[in-house]
C-alpha positions, 0 to 999 in steps of 0.5 A: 500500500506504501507503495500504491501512494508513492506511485501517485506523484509518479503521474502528474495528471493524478497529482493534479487531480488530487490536489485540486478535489483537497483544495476544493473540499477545503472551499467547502469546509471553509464555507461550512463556517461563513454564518448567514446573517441575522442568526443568533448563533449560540441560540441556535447551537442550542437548539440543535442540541436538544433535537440531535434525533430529529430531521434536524440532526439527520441533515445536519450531520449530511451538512456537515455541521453547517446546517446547525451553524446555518451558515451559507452552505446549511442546505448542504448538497440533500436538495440535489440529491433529492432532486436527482432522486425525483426525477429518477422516479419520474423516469418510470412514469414520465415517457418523455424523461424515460426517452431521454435516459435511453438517448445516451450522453445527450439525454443525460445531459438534459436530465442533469440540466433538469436536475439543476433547474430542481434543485435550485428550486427546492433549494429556495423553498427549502430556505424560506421554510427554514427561514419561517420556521426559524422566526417561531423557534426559542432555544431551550433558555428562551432566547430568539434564534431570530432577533429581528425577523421579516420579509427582509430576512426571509428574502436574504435568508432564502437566496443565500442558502439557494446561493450556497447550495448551487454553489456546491452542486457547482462544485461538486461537478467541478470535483467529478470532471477534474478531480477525483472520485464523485464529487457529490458523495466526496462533499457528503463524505467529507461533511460527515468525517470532519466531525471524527476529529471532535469524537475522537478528542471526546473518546480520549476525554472519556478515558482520561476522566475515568468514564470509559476505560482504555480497554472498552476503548480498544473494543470499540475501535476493533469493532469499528474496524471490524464493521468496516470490513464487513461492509467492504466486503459486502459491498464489493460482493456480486451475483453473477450470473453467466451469460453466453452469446451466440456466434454471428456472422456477419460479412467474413467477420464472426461477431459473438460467441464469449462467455461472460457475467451479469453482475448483481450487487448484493447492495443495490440500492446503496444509502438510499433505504437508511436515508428515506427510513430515517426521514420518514421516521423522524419526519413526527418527531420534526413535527413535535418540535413546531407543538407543544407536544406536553399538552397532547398526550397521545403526540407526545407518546407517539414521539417518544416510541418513535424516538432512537433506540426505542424497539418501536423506532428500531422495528419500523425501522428495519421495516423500511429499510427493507421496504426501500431495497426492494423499491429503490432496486424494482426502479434502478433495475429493470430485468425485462430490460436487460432481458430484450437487451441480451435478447437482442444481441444474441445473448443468454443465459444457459438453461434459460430462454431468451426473452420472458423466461430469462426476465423471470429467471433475472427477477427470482435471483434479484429478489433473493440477493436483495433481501439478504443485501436488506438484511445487511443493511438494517443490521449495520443501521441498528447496530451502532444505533444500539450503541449509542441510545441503548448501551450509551456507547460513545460510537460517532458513526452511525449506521447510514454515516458508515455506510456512506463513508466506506462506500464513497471511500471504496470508490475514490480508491477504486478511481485512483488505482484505475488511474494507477493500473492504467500507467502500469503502477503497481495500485494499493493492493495485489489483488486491486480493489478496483479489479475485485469490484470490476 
Protein backbone atom coordinates (compact mmCIF):
# COMPACT_ATOMS: atom_id res chain seq x y z
CA UNK A 1 0.00 0.00 0.00
CA UNK A 2 3.30 2.11 0.95
CA UNK A 3 3.90 1.71 -2.39
CA UNK A 4 0.29 2.44 -4.26
CA UNK A 5 0.76 6.10 -2.58
CA UNK A 6 4.04 6.61 -3.89
CA UNK A 7 3.49 5.97 -7.27
CA UNK A 8 0.68 8.62 -7.46
CA UNK A 9 3.34 11.54 -7.72
CA UNK A 10 4.67 9.38 -10.30
CA UNK A 11 1.76 10.67 -12.53
CA UNK A 12 1.42 14.41 -12.95
CA UNK A 13 -2.40 14.04 -14.19
CA UNK A 14 -3.28 12.10 -10.88
CA UNK A 15 -1.35 14.54 -8.55
CA UNK A 16 -3.11 17.29 -10.28
CA UNK A 17 -6.31 15.59 -9.77
CA UNK A 18 -5.82 15.05 -6.12
CA UNK A 19 -4.77 18.16 -5.18
CA UNK A 20 -7.46 20.06 -6.87
CA UNK A 21 -10.56 17.61 -5.20
CA UNK A 22 -8.32 18.52 -1.40
CA UNK A 23 -8.28 22.48 -2.22
CA UNK A 24 -11.79 22.22 -3.45
CA UNK A 25 -13.26 20.13 -0.38
CA UNK A 26 -11.01 22.69 1.87
CA UNK A 27 -13.68 25.55 -0.19
CA UNK A 28 -16.44 23.79 1.23
CA UNK A 29 -15.31 23.21 4.57
CA UNK A 30 -14.48 26.72 4.91
CA UNK A 31 -17.73 27.79 3.65
CA UNK A 32 -19.27 25.40 6.16
CA UNK A 33 -18.05 28.42 8.89
CA UNK A 34 -19.36 31.52 6.97
CA UNK A 35 -22.91 32.21 9.19
CA UNK A 36 -25.94 33.64 7.17
CA UNK A 37 -26.98 36.93 8.88
CA UNK A 38 -29.38 37.92 11.32
CA UNK A 39 -28.61 34.30 13.18
CA UNK A 40 -28.06 34.15 16.92
CA UNK A 41 -25.76 31.70 16.61
CA UNK A 42 -25.47 30.36 20.20
CA UNK A 43 -29.13 30.40 20.39
CA UNK A 44 -29.12 28.09 17.53
CA UNK A 45 -26.37 25.97 18.80
CA UNK A 46 -28.67 25.30 21.45
CA UNK A 47 -31.11 24.38 19.73
CA UNK A 48 -29.82 21.73 17.71
CA UNK A 49 -28.51 20.49 20.51
CA UNK A 50 -31.86 19.48 22.18
CA UNK A 51 -33.22 17.96 18.74
CA UNK A 52 -29.98 15.85 17.61
CA UNK A 53 -32.58 12.74 16.64
CA UNK A 54 -34.91 14.93 14.72
CA UNK A 55 -34.68 15.56 10.82
CA UNK A 56 -32.66 18.47 12.02
CA UNK A 57 -29.98 16.06 13.26
CA UNK A 58 -30.05 13.88 10.00
CA UNK A 59 -29.49 16.93 7.94
CA UNK A 60 -27.14 18.38 9.74
CA UNK A 61 -24.53 15.58 10.03
CA UNK A 62 -25.13 15.32 5.63
CA UNK A 63 -24.34 19.34 6.03
CA UNK A 64 -21.68 18.84 7.74
CA UNK A 65 -22.39 20.82 10.70
CA UNK A 66 -23.45 23.64 8.74
CA UNK A 67 -26.72 23.48 8.95
CA UNK A 68 -26.77 23.87 12.86
CA UNK A 69 -24.46 26.78 12.36
CA UNK A 70 -26.90 27.97 9.46
CA UNK A 71 -24.17 29.22 7.51
CA UNK A 72 -24.23 29.97 3.61
CA UNK A 73 -24.00 26.34 2.95
CA UNK A 74 -26.92 24.86 5.71
CA UNK A 75 -28.70 23.22 2.73
CA UNK A 76 -25.63 21.06 2.36
CA UNK A 77 -25.98 19.02 -1.33
CA UNK A 78 -29.56 16.86 0.19
CA UNK A 79 -31.57 19.34 -2.31
CA UNK A 80 -29.68 17.94 -5.17
CA UNK A 81 -29.94 14.88 -4.12
CA UNK A 82 -33.50 14.67 -3.78
CA UNK A 83 -33.69 16.48 -6.90
CA UNK A 84 -31.67 13.72 -8.53
CA UNK A 85 -33.67 11.11 -6.71
CA UNK A 86 -37.22 12.55 -8.10
CA UNK A 87 -36.54 12.54 -11.29
CA UNK A 88 -35.32 9.42 -11.38
CA UNK A 89 -38.70 8.20 -10.03
CA UNK A 90 -40.22 10.35 -12.61
CA UNK A 91 -38.45 8.21 -15.13
CA UNK A 92 -40.90 5.24 -14.92
CA UNK A 93 -43.98 7.34 -15.33
CA UNK A 94 -42.66 10.09 -17.42
CA UNK A 95 -42.00 8.93 -21.03
CA UNK A 96 -40.56 11.78 -22.35
CA UNK A 97 -37.52 11.62 -19.22
CA UNK A 98 -37.64 7.51 -19.68
CA UNK A 99 -36.61 8.80 -23.81
CA UNK A 100 -34.39 10.67 -22.70
CA UNK A 101 -32.38 8.24 -20.26
CA UNK A 102 -32.04 5.67 -23.21
CA UNK A 103 -30.87 8.74 -25.86
CA UNK A 104 -27.16 8.44 -24.30
CA UNK A 105 -24.72 11.42 -23.33
CA UNK A 106 -27.26 13.87 -24.77
CA UNK A 107 -30.07 12.67 -22.68
CA UNK A 108 -28.02 12.75 -19.62
CA UNK A 109 -27.12 15.71 -20.06
CA UNK A 110 -30.89 17.35 -20.00
CA UNK A 111 -31.63 15.49 -17.50
CA UNK A 112 -28.65 16.59 -15.39
CA UNK A 113 -29.75 20.50 -16.75
CA UNK A 114 -33.29 19.26 -15.28
CA UNK A 115 -31.65 18.17 -12.16
CA UNK A 116 -30.45 21.52 -11.72
CA UNK A 117 -33.34 23.58 -12.52
CA UNK A 118 -34.99 21.34 -9.44
CA UNK A 119 -32.58 21.87 -7.33
CA UNK A 120 -32.14 25.36 -7.30
CA UNK A 121 -35.93 25.20 -6.93
CA UNK A 122 -36.07 23.07 -3.68
CA UNK A 123 -33.21 24.90 -2.53
CA UNK A 124 -35.44 28.05 -2.39
CA UNK A 125 -38.38 26.50 -0.92
CA UNK A 126 -36.19 24.57 1.48
CA UNK A 127 -34.89 28.23 2.83
CA UNK A 128 -37.99 30.10 3.20
CA UNK A 129 -39.16 27.08 5.23
CA UNK A 130 -36.46 27.35 7.15
CA UNK A 131 -36.45 30.89 7.40
CA UNK A 132 -40.34 30.98 8.80
CA UNK A 133 -39.96 28.20 10.76
CA UNK A 134 -36.67 29.91 12.43
CA UNK A 135 -38.62 33.19 13.37
CA UNK A 136 -41.01 30.77 15.72
CA UNK A 137 -38.29 28.95 17.13
CA UNK A 138 -36.56 29.81 21.07
CA UNK A 139 -33.66 27.93 22.37
CA UNK A 140 -34.18 25.55 25.27
CA UNK A 141 -33.07 29.07 27.53
CA UNK A 142 -35.73 31.27 25.55
CA UNK A 143 -33.58 33.35 23.68
CA UNK A 144 -34.79 34.22 20.00
CA UNK A 145 -32.92 32.31 17.45
CA UNK A 146 -34.03 35.11 15.05
CA UNK A 147 -33.74 38.97 16.93
CA UNK A 148 -35.02 40.85 14.13
CA UNK A 149 -37.20 38.55 11.72
CA UNK A 150 -39.06 39.87 8.44
CA UNK A 151 -39.70 39.53 4.88
CA UNK A 152 -36.05 41.02 4.52
CA UNK A 153 -34.50 38.43 6.45
CA UNK A 154 -36.97 35.83 4.91
CA UNK A 155 -35.70 37.11 1.05
CA UNK A 156 -31.99 37.32 2.39
CA UNK A 157 -32.20 34.02 4.11
CA UNK A 158 -33.77 32.12 1.21
CA UNK A 159 -31.41 33.45 -1.54
CA UNK A 160 -28.06 32.97 0.50
CA UNK A 161 -28.93 29.12 1.42
CA UNK A 162 -30.13 28.56 -2.64
CA UNK A 163 -26.97 30.58 -3.42
CA UNK A 164 -24.83 28.35 -1.20
CA UNK A 165 -26.26 25.01 -2.28
CA UNK A 166 -25.93 25.61 -6.04
CA UNK A 167 -22.74 26.98 -5.43
CA UNK A 168 -21.74 23.12 -4.04
CA UNK A 169 -23.61 21.47 -6.98
CA UNK A 170 -21.22 23.54 -8.96
CA UNK A 171 -18.52 22.38 -7.04
CA UNK A 172 -19.39 19.00 -6.60
CA UNK A 173 -19.26 18.61 -10.57
CA UNK A 174 -16.00 20.50 -10.78
CA UNK A 175 -14.67 17.93 -8.40
CA UNK A 176 -16.14 14.85 -10.71
CA UNK A 177 -14.63 16.46 -14.20
CA UNK A 178 -11.38 17.39 -12.89
CA UNK A 179 -10.78 15.86 -9.75
CA UNK A 180 -11.03 12.63 -8.29
CA UNK A 181 -13.99 10.21 -7.07
CA UNK A 182 -17.51 11.50 -7.25
CA UNK A 183 -17.65 14.92 -6.26
CA UNK A 184 -21.21 14.95 -4.99
CA UNK A 185 -20.58 11.91 -2.31
CA UNK A 186 -16.95 13.06 -1.56
CA UNK A 187 -18.81 16.54 -0.30
CA UNK A 188 -21.19 14.29 1.90
CA UNK A 189 -18.31 12.27 2.51
CA UNK A 190 -16.13 14.94 3.98
CA UNK A 191 -19.24 16.59 5.88
CA UNK A 192 -19.75 13.56 7.95
CA UNK A 193 -15.55 12.99 8.87
CA UNK A 194 -14.98 16.26 9.89
CA UNK A 195 -16.62 15.81 12.99
CA UNK A 196 -14.39 12.20 13.55
CA UNK A 197 -11.60 14.59 14.93
CA UNK A 198 -14.11 16.20 17.55
CA UNK A 199 -15.41 12.49 18.58
CA UNK A 200 -12.17 11.12 18.97
CA UNK A 201 -10.78 14.26 21.38
CA UNK A 202 -14.27 13.11 23.29
CA UNK A 203 -13.41 9.47 23.36
CA UNK A 204 -9.85 10.43 24.83
CA UNK A 205 -11.65 12.76 27.22
CA UNK A 206 -13.73 9.97 28.24
CA UNK A 207 -10.73 7.88 29.18
CA UNK A 208 -8.67 10.40 30.97
CA UNK A 209 -11.73 11.31 33.39
CA UNK A 210 -12.42 7.69 34.09
CA UNK A 211 -15.55 7.32 32.24
CA UNK A 212 -14.55 4.78 29.72
CA UNK A 213 -11.60 2.60 30.16
CA UNK A 214 -8.69 2.05 27.98
CA UNK A 215 -9.93 -1.27 27.30
CA UNK A 216 -13.51 -0.62 26.35
CA UNK A 217 -11.90 2.00 24.08
CA UNK A 218 -9.78 -0.62 22.25
CA UNK A 219 -13.23 -2.66 21.87
CA UNK A 220 -14.66 -0.27 20.22
CA UNK A 221 -12.37 0.66 17.89
CA UNK A 222 -11.89 -3.13 16.94
CA UNK A 223 -15.26 -3.06 16.43
CA UNK A 224 -15.24 -0.22 14.34
CA UNK A 225 -12.59 -1.97 12.38
CA UNK A 226 -14.47 -5.00 12.40
CA UNK A 227 -17.97 -3.32 10.78
CA UNK A 228 -15.97 -1.68 8.22
CA UNK A 229 -14.81 -4.75 6.85
CA UNK A 230 -17.75 -6.36 6.93
CA UNK A 231 -19.35 -3.64 4.67
CA UNK A 232 -16.29 -3.62 2.33
CA UNK A 233 -16.65 -6.88 1.81
CA UNK A 234 -20.49 -6.97 1.20
CA UNK A 235 -20.33 -4.33 -0.89
CA UNK A 236 -17.66 -5.48 -3.04
CA UNK A 237 -19.99 -8.92 -3.36
CA UNK A 238 -21.78 -9.59 -6.65
CA UNK A 239 -24.16 -12.20 -8.26
CA UNK A 240 -23.00 -13.29 -11.45
CA UNK A 241 -24.63 -14.80 -13.48
CA UNK A 242 -23.08 -16.34 -16.56
CA UNK A 243 -24.36 -15.31 -19.97
CA UNK A 244 -23.41 -16.72 -23.38
CA UNK A 245 -23.78 -15.16 -26.76
CA UNK A 246 -24.14 -16.72 -29.97
CA UNK A 247 -21.51 -16.76 -32.69
CA UNK A 248 -22.79 -14.31 -35.67
CA UNK A 249 -21.81 -13.98 -38.63
CA UNK A 250 -21.61 -11.02 -40.41
CA UNK A 251 -19.82 -10.46 -43.94
CA UNK A 252 -16.40 -12.52 -43.49
CA UNK A 253 -16.29 -11.04 -39.90
CA UNK A 254 -17.63 -13.51 -36.73
CA UNK A 255 -19.30 -11.35 -34.16
CA UNK A 256 -20.19 -13.39 -30.70
CA UNK A 257 -19.53 -16.42 -29.29
CA UNK A 258 -17.56 -15.32 -25.37
CA UNK A 259 -18.78 -16.03 -22.41
CA UNK A 260 -19.29 -13.65 -19.69
CA UNK A 261 -21.26 -12.33 -16.35
CA UNK A 262 -24.19 -10.07 -15.28
CA UNK A 263 -23.16 -8.89 -12.41
CA UNK A 264 -25.70 -8.36 -9.48
CA UNK A 265 -24.86 -6.01 -6.47
CA UNK A 266 -25.82 -7.83 -3.16
CA UNK A 267 -26.43 -3.94 -2.15
CA UNK A 268 -28.30 -2.27 -4.99
CA UNK A 269 -29.91 0.44 -3.68
CA UNK A 270 -26.72 1.82 -1.58
CA UNK A 271 -27.62 4.58 1.37
CA UNK A 272 -30.95 5.43 -0.18
CA UNK A 273 -33.24 2.82 2.13
CA UNK A 274 -31.47 4.13 5.57
CA UNK A 275 -31.84 7.82 4.37
CA UNK A 276 -35.57 7.68 3.25
CA UNK A 277 -36.15 5.24 6.66
CA UNK A 278 -34.64 7.60 8.90
CA UNK A 279 -36.65 10.54 7.16
CA UNK A 280 -39.89 9.06 7.39
CA UNK A 281 -39.23 8.12 10.93
CA UNK A 282 -38.16 11.31 12.04
CA UNK A 283 -40.37 13.47 9.84
CA UNK A 284 -43.26 13.27 13.61
CA UNK A 285 -40.54 13.96 15.99
CA UNK A 286 -39.74 17.12 13.31
CA UNK A 287 -43.09 17.88 13.84
CA UNK A 288 -43.38 17.93 17.67
CA UNK A 289 -40.92 20.32 17.53
CA UNK A 290 -43.07 23.03 15.99
CA UNK A 291 -46.26 21.81 19.13
CA UNK A 292 -46.17 21.78 22.16
CA UNK A 293 -46.33 18.03 22.43
CA UNK A 294 -46.78 18.16 26.55
CA UNK A 295 -50.31 19.05 26.25
CA UNK A 296 -51.20 16.42 23.54
CA UNK A 297 -50.57 13.20 25.11
CA UNK A 298 -51.02 10.71 22.65
CA UNK A 299 -48.47 13.04 20.12
CA UNK A 300 -46.08 13.11 22.74
CA UNK A 301 -46.47 9.45 23.28
CA UNK A 302 -46.35 8.79 19.52
CA UNK A 303 -42.87 10.78 19.83
CA UNK A 304 -41.35 9.11 22.43
CA UNK A 305 -41.78 5.42 20.94
CA UNK A 306 -40.54 6.77 17.71
CA UNK A 307 -37.61 8.04 19.48
CA UNK A 308 -34.00 6.38 18.54
CA UNK A 309 -33.35 3.40 20.12
CA UNK A 310 -36.83 2.71 21.38
CA UNK A 311 -37.95 -1.47 19.76
CA UNK A 312 -40.73 0.67 18.09
CA UNK A 313 -38.35 3.02 16.20
CA UNK A 314 -35.68 0.13 15.66
CA UNK A 315 -38.66 -2.46 14.22
CA UNK A 316 -40.29 0.22 11.71
CA UNK A 317 -37.03 0.94 11.06
CA UNK A 318 -35.66 -2.09 9.81
CA UNK A 319 -39.25 -2.36 8.04
CA UNK A 320 -38.48 0.46 5.86
CA UNK A 321 -35.24 -0.18 5.20
CA UNK A 322 -36.21 -3.32 3.77
CA UNK A 323 -39.03 -1.69 2.16
CA UNK A 324 -36.95 0.74 0.48
CA UNK A 325 -34.38 -2.03 -1.11
CA UNK A 326 -36.79 -3.68 -2.91
CA UNK A 327 -38.50 -0.21 -4.13
CA UNK A 328 -35.27 1.63 -4.89
CA UNK A 329 -33.81 -1.57 -6.95
CA UNK A 330 -37.55 -2.66 -8.65
CA UNK A 331 -36.93 1.23 -10.01
CA UNK A 332 -32.92 1.49 -10.90
CA UNK A 333 -33.10 -2.35 -12.07
CA UNK A 334 -35.28 -3.40 -14.52
CA UNK A 335 -34.66 -7.21 -15.76
CA UNK A 336 -37.16 -7.33 -18.63
CA UNK A 337 -34.99 -4.52 -19.99
CA UNK A 338 -31.83 -6.41 -19.61
CA UNK A 339 -33.52 -9.49 -20.90
CA UNK A 340 -34.70 -7.73 -24.58
CA UNK A 341 -31.37 -6.46 -24.42
CA UNK A 342 -29.37 -9.55 -24.19
CA UNK A 343 -32.06 -11.00 -26.48
CA UNK A 344 -31.43 -8.55 -29.00
CA UNK A 345 -27.67 -9.04 -29.25
CA UNK A 346 -27.67 -12.69 -29.27
CA UNK A 347 -27.29 -13.26 -25.53
CA UNK A 348 -28.34 -15.89 -22.88
CA UNK A 349 -28.14 -17.39 -20.21
CA UNK A 350 -27.66 -21.21 -20.46
CA UNK A 351 -30.80 -23.15 -19.41
CA UNK A 352 -32.85 -20.37 -19.63
CA UNK A 353 -34.98 -18.96 -22.67
CA UNK A 354 -34.10 -15.96 -24.15
CA UNK A 355 -36.93 -13.28 -23.65
CA UNK A 356 -39.70 -13.52 -20.64
CA UNK A 357 -38.29 -16.80 -19.03
CA UNK A 358 -34.71 -15.07 -18.65
CA UNK A 359 -36.80 -11.81 -17.19
CA UNK A 360 -38.28 -14.18 -14.80
CA UNK A 361 -35.19 -16.18 -14.17
CA UNK A 362 -33.24 -12.34 -13.51
CA UNK A 363 -36.16 -11.12 -11.44
CA UNK A 364 -36.10 -14.51 -8.69
CA UNK A 365 -32.29 -14.07 -8.43
CA UNK A 366 -32.80 -10.48 -7.62
CA UNK A 367 -35.06 -10.53 -5.27
CA UNK A 368 -33.08 -13.05 -3.46
CA UNK A 369 -29.99 -11.24 -3.47
CA UNK A 370 -31.94 -8.13 -2.48
CA UNK A 371 -33.37 -9.44 0.71
CA UNK A 372 -30.06 -10.68 2.24
CA UNK A 373 -28.47 -7.11 0.85
CA UNK A 374 -31.64 -5.59 3.13
CA UNK A 375 -30.89 -7.53 5.61
CA UNK A 376 -27.37 -6.32 5.76
CA UNK A 377 -28.16 -3.13 5.98
CA UNK A 378 -30.78 -2.88 8.66
CA UNK A 379 -28.22 -4.54 10.82
CA UNK A 380 -25.42 -2.26 10.02
CA UNK A 381 -28.03 0.72 10.84
CA UNK A 382 -29.43 -0.53 14.01
CA UNK A 383 -26.33 -1.82 15.42
CA UNK A 384 -24.49 1.47 16.18
CA UNK A 385 -27.63 2.95 16.98
CA UNK A 386 -27.86 0.03 19.85
CA UNK A 387 -24.84 1.60 20.84
CA UNK A 388 -25.44 4.96 21.36
CA UNK A 389 -29.22 5.02 22.61
CA UNK A 390 -29.48 1.61 24.39
CA UNK A 391 -25.85 0.82 25.63
CA UNK A 392 -24.69 4.61 25.60
CA UNK A 393 -21.86 3.89 23.92
CA UNK A 394 -19.81 6.87 22.51
CA UNK A 395 -19.89 5.49 18.81
CA UNK A 396 -19.92 8.51 16.21
CA UNK A 397 -20.81 6.89 13.05
CA UNK A 398 -23.95 6.00 12.82
CA UNK A 399 -25.41 3.01 10.57
CA UNK A 400 -26.34 5.06 7.33
CA UNK A 401 -22.77 7.75 8.00
CA UNK A 402 -20.61 4.47 7.93
CA UNK A 403 -22.47 3.41 5.14
CA UNK A 404 -21.53 6.07 3.21
CA UNK A 405 -18.08 6.64 4.26
CA UNK A 406 -16.97 3.40 3.32
CA UNK A 407 -18.55 3.50 0.16
CA UNK A 408 -17.73 6.65 -1.26
CA UNK A 409 -14.37 5.60 0.19
CA UNK A 410 -14.11 2.47 -1.58
CA UNK A 411 -14.90 4.11 -4.73
CA UNK A 412 -12.44 7.21 -4.56
CA UNK A 413 -9.55 4.21 -4.00
CA UNK A 414 -11.06 2.27 -6.89
CA UNK A 415 -10.76 5.63 -9.28
CA UNK A 416 -7.26 6.09 -8.08
CA UNK A 417 -5.85 2.68 -8.59
CA UNK A 418 -7.61 2.65 -12.50
CA UNK A 419 -5.54 5.68 -12.72
CA UNK A 420 -2.56 3.64 -11.37
CA UNK A 421 -3.18 0.42 -13.17
CA UNK A 422 -3.75 2.12 -16.31
CA UNK A 423 0.06 3.60 -16.40
CA UNK A 424 1.19 0.22 -15.36
CA UNK A 425 1.77 1.17 -11.48
CA UNK A 426 1.55 -1.20 -9.13
CA UNK A 427 -2.03 0.07 -7.04
CA UNK A 428 -2.56 -0.32 -3.24
CA UNK A 429 -3.35 -3.77 -3.21
CA UNK A 430 -2.05 -7.04 -5.06
CA UNK A 431 -5.46 -8.09 -5.72
CA UNK A 432 -6.67 -4.22 -6.72
CA UNK A 433 -9.66 -3.22 -5.43
CA UNK A 434 -10.95 -1.89 -8.38
CA UNK A 435 -10.19 -5.02 -10.38
CA UNK A 436 -12.12 -7.15 -7.42
CA UNK A 437 -15.03 -4.87 -7.93
CA UNK A 438 -14.93 -4.66 -11.86
Amino acid sequence: MIGGFQNIAKIPELKKRIIFTLLMLAVYRVGCHIPTPGIDSAALAAFFSERAGTLFGLFDMFSGGALRRLSVMALGIMPYISAAIILELLTVVVPHLEKLKKEGEAGRKKITRYTRYGTVMLSLVQGFGISVGLESMTSPSGALIIPVGGWGFRLMTMITLAAGTTFLMWLGEQITERGIGNGISLIIFSGIVAGLPSAAGNSFRLMGTGEMSPFFGLLLVVFMVAIVGVIVFVERGRRQIPVQYAKRIIGRRIYGGQSTHLPLKVNTAGVIPPIFASSIIMFPATIANFLNVKQIGWLQFIVSSLAPGMPIHSLLYVGFIIFFCYFYTAIHFNPAEVADNMKKYGGFIPGIRPGRSTAEYIDRVLTRITFSGAIYVSIICILPELLIYRLKVPFYFGGTALLIVVGVGMDTITQIETHLLTRHYEGFMKKGLGRARS
